[in-house]
VOBA-1610 file (N, C-alpha, C; in pm, whole numbers, padded with zeros to 5 digits, always signed):
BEGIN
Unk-01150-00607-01401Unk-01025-00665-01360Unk-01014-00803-01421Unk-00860-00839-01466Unk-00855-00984-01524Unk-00841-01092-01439Unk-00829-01167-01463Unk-00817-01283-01330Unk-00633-01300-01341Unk-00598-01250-01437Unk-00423-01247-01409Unk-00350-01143-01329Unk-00437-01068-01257Unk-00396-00971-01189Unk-00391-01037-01054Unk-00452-01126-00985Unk-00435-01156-00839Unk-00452-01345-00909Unk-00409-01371-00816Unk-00435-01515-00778Unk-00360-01568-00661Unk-00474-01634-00576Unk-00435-01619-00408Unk-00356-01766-00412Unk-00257-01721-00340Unk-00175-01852-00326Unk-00178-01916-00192Unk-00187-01869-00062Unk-00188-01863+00046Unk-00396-01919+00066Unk-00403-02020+00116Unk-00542-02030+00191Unk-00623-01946+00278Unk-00700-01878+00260Unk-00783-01779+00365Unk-00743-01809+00511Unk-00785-01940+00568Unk-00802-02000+00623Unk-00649-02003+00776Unk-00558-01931+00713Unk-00414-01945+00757Unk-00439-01802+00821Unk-00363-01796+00974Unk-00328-01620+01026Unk-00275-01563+00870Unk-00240-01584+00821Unk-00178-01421+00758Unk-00272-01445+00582Unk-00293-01284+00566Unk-00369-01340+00414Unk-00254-01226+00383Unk-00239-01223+00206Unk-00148-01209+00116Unk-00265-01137-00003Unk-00268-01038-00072Unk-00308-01026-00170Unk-00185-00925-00266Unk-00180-00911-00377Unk-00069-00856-00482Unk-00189-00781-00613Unk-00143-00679-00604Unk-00223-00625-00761Unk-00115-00580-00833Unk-00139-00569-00955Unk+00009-00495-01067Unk-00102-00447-01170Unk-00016-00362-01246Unk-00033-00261-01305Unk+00057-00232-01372Unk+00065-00221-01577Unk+00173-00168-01646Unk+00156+00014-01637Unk+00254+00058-01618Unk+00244+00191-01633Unk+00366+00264-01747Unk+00248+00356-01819Unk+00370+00383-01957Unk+00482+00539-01888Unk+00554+00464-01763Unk+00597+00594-01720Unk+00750+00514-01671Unk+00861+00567-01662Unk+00998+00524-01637Unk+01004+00471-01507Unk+01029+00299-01463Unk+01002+00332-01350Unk+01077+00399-01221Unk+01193+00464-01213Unk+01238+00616-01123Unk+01105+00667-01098Unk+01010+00731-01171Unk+00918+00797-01217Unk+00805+00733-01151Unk+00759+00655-01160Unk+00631+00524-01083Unk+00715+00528-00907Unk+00823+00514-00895Unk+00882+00468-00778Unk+00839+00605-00705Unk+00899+00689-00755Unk+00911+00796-00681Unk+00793+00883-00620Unk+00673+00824-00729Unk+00577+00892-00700Unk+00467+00831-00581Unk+00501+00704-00606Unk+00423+00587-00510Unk+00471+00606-00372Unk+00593+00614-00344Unk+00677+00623-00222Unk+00657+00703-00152Unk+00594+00886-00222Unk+00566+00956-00162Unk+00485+00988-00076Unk+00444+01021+00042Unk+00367+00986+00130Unk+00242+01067+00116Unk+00231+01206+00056Unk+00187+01242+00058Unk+00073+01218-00060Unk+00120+01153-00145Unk+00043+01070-00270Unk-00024+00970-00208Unk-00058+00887-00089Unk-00114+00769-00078Unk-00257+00815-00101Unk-00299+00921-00031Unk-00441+00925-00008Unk-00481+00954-00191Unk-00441+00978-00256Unk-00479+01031-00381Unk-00489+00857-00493Unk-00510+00788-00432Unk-00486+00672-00435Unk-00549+00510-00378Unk-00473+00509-00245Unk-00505+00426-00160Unk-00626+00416-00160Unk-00794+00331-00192Unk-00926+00371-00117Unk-00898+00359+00025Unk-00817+00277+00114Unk-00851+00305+00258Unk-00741+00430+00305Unk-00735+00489+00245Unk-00610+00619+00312Unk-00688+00766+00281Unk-00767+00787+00395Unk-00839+00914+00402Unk-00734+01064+00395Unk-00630+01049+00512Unk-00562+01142+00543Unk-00416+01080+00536Unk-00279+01121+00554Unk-00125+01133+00602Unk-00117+01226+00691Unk-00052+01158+00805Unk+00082+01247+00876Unk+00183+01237+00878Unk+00275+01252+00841Unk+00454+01225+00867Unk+00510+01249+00967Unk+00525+01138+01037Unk+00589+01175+01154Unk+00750+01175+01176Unk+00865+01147+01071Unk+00923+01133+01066Unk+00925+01095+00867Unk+01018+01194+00854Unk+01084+01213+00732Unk+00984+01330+00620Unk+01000+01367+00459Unk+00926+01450+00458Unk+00839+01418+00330Unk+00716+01488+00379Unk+00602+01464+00301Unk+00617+01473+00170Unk+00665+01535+00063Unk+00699+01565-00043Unk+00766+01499-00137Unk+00803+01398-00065Unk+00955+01319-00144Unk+00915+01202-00110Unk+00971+01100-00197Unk+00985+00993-00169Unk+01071+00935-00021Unk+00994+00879+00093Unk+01010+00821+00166Unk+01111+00775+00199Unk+01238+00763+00301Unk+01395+00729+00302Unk+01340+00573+00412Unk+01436+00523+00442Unk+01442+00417+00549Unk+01418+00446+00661Unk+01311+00438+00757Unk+01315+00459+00887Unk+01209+00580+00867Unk+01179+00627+00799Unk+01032+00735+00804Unk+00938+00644+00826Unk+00824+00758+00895Unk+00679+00677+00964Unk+00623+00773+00924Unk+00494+00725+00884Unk+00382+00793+00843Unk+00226+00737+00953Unk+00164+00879+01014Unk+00046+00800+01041Unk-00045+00807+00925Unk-00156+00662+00895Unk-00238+00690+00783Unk-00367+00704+00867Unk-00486+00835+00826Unk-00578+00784+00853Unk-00704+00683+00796Unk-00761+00643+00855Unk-00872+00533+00740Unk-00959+00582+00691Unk-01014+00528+00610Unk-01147+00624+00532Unk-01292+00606+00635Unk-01384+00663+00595Unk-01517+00650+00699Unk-01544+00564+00695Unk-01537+00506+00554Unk-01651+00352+00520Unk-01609+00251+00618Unk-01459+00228+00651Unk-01403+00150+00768Unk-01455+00136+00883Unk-01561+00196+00935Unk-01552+00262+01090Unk-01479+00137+01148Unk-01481+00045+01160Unk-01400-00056+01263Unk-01240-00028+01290Unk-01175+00029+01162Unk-01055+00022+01119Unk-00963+00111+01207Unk-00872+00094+01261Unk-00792+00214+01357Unk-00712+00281+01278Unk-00652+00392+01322Unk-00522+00443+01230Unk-00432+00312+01232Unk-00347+00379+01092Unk-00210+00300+01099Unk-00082+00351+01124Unk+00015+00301+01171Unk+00148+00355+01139Unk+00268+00323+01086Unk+00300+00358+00956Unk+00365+00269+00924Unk+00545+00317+00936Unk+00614+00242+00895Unk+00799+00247+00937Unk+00822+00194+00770Unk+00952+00264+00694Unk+00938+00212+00604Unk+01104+00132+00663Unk+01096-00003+00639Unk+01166-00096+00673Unk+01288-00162+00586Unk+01278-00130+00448Unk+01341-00162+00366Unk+01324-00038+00208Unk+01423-00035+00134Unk+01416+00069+00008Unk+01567+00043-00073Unk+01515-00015-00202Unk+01591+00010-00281Unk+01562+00108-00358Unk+01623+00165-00430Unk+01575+00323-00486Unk+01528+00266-00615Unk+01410+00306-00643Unk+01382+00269-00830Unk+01325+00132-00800Unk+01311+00047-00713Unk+01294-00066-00725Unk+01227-00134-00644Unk+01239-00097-00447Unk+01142-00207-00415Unk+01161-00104-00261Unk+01022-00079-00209Unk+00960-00049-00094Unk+00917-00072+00029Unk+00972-00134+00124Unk+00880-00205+00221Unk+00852-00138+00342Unk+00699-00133+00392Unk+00685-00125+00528Unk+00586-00188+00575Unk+00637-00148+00717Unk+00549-00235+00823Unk+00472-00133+00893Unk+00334-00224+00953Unk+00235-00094+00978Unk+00212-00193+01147Unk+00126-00089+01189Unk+00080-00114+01347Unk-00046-00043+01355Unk-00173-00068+01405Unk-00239+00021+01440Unk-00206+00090+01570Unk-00265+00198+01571Unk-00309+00324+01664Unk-00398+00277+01756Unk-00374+00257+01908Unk-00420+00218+01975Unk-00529+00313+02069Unk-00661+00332+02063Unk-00761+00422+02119Unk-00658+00556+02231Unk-00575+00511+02313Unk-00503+00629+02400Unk-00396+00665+02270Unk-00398+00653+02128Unk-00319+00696+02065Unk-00163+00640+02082Unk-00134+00509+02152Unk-00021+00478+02146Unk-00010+00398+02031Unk+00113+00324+01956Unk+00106+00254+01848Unk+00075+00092+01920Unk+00005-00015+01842Unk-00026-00131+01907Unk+00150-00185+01902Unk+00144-00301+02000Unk+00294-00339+02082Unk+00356-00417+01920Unk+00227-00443+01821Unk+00340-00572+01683Unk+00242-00489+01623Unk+00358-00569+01503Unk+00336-00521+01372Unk+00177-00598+01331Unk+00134-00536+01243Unk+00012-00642+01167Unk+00017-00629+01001Unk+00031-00580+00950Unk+00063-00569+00787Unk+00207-00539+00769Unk+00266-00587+00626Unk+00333-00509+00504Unk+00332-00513+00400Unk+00360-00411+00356Unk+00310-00365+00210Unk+00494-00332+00191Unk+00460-00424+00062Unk+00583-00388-00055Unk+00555-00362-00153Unk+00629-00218-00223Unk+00571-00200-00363Unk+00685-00214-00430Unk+00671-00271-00583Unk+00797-00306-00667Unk+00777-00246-00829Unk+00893-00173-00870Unk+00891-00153-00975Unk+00963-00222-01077Unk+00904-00273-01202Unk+01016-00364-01282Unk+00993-00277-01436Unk+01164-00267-01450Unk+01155-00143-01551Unk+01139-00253-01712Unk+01051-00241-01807Unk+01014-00312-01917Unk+01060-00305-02043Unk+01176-00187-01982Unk+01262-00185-02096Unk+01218-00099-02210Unk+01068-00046-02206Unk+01038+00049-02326Unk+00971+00163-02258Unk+01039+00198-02173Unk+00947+00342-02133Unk+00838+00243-02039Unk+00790+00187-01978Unk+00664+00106-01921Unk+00740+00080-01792Unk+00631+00082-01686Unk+00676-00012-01574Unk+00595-00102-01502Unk+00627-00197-01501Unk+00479-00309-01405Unk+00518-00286-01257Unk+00392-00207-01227Unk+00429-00182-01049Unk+00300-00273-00992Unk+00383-00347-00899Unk+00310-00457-00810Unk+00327-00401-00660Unk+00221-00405-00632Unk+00153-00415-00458Unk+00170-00529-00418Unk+00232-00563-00255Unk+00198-00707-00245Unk+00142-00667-00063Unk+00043-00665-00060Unk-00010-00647+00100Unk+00006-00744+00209Unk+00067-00804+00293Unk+00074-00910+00381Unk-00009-00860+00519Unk-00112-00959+00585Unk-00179-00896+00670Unk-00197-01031+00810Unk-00160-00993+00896Unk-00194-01097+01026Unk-00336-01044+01046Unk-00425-01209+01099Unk-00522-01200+01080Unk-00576-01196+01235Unk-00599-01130+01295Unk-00680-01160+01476Unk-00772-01316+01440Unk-00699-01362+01593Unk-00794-01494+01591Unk-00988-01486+01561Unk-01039-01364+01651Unk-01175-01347+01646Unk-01236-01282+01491Unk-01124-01223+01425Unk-01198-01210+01282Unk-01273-01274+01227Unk-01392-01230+01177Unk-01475-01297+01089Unk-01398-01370+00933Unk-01460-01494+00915Unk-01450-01568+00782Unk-01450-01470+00669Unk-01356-01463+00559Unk-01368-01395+00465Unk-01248-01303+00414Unk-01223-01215+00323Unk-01115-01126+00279Unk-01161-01007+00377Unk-01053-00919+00423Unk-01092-00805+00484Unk-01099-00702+00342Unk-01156-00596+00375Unk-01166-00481+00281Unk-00999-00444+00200Unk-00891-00425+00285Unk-00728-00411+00243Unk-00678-00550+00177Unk-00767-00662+00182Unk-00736-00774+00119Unk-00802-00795-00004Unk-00872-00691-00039Unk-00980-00776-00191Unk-00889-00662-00291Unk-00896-00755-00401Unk-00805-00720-00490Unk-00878-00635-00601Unk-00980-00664-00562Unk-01104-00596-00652Unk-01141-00459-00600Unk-01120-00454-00465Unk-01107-00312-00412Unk-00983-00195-00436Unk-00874-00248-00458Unk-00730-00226-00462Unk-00730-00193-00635Unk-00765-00296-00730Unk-00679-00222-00834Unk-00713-00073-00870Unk-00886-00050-00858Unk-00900+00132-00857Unk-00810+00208-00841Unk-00744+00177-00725Unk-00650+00245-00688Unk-00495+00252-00736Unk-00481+00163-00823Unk-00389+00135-00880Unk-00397+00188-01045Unk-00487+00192-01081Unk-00569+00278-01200Unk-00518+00421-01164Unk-00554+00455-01075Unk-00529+00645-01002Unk-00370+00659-01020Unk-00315+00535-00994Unk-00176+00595-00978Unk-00156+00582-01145Unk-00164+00500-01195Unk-00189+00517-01376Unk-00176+00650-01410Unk-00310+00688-01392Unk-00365+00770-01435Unk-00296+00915-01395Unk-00264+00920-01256Unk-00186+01067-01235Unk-00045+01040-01297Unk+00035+00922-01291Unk+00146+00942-01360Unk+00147+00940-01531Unk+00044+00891-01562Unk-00012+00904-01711Unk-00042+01044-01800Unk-00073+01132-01681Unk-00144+01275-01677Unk-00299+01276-01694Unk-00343+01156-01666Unk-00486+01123-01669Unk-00592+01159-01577Unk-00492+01199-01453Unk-00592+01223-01343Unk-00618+01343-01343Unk-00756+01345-01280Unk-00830+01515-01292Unk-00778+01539-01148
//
């Protein structure tokens, strides 16, 4: 990874951490948008997205306004609860947002939000698209010092490689 791919602007040190990865992709971005959005694509992707449920709207397609997805977490997490996310904002071709909550042990959703994730496509004018992640995360007062696992950017671009790569036709 280059060091022009992240650079933290926001102090650790503050409730909310911020991390952003991007990625040129030689694919139209309609094409990048559509495929990212889809819910059923995260896990093929995401390292912390073991499983999807859709609980609202449909798995197959790109994601409308107001669909929720539960995500499950991967093992390596064990601390980590499900998530659920609402997609909160969508321009088509262009920019993604939702807000997530964990899954509270009796399976209710927690009462606030704690992350969002916006994904953006910027079309480059030659067939290419630079798709940027930007993760926003509230931090619990008792958290330990440090980036969480959904905050290191070094964990994240892999995953941003995968989406490359399947919209590339690269992925096995």
């Amino acid at each position: 990874m280059t060091t022009d791919l992240y650079a933290p602007q926001i102090p650790d040190d503050l409730n909310i951490r911020f991390v952003e990865n991007r990625i040129v992709i030689e694919r139209p971005a309609q094409e990048v948008y559509d495929w990212v959005t889809t819910w059923a694509n995260l896990p093929k992707w995401l390292p912390m997205a073991s499983g999807t449920e859709v609980r609202r709207g449909t798995e197959g397609a790109p994601a409308e306004l107001g669909d929720v997805l539960l995500e499950t977490i991967a093992a390596d997490l064990p601390d980590e609860k499900p998530k659920l996310y609402t997609v909160v904002a969508r321009v088509p071709g262009k920019l993604w947002t939702v807000v997530g909550r964990d899954v509270l042990d009796d399976g209710t959703p927690a009462p606030a939000m704690h992350a969002i994730a916006t994904f953006t496509t910027f079309d480059l004018g030659d067939g290419r698209t630079l798709f940027c992640r930007l993760f926003e995360r509230l931090v619990p007062p008792a958290e330990p010092a440090g980036p969480h696992p959904v905050e290191d950017p070094a964990r994240i671009q892999p995953g941003l490689e995968l989406i490359k790569a399947h919209l590339e036709g690269a992925a096995r």
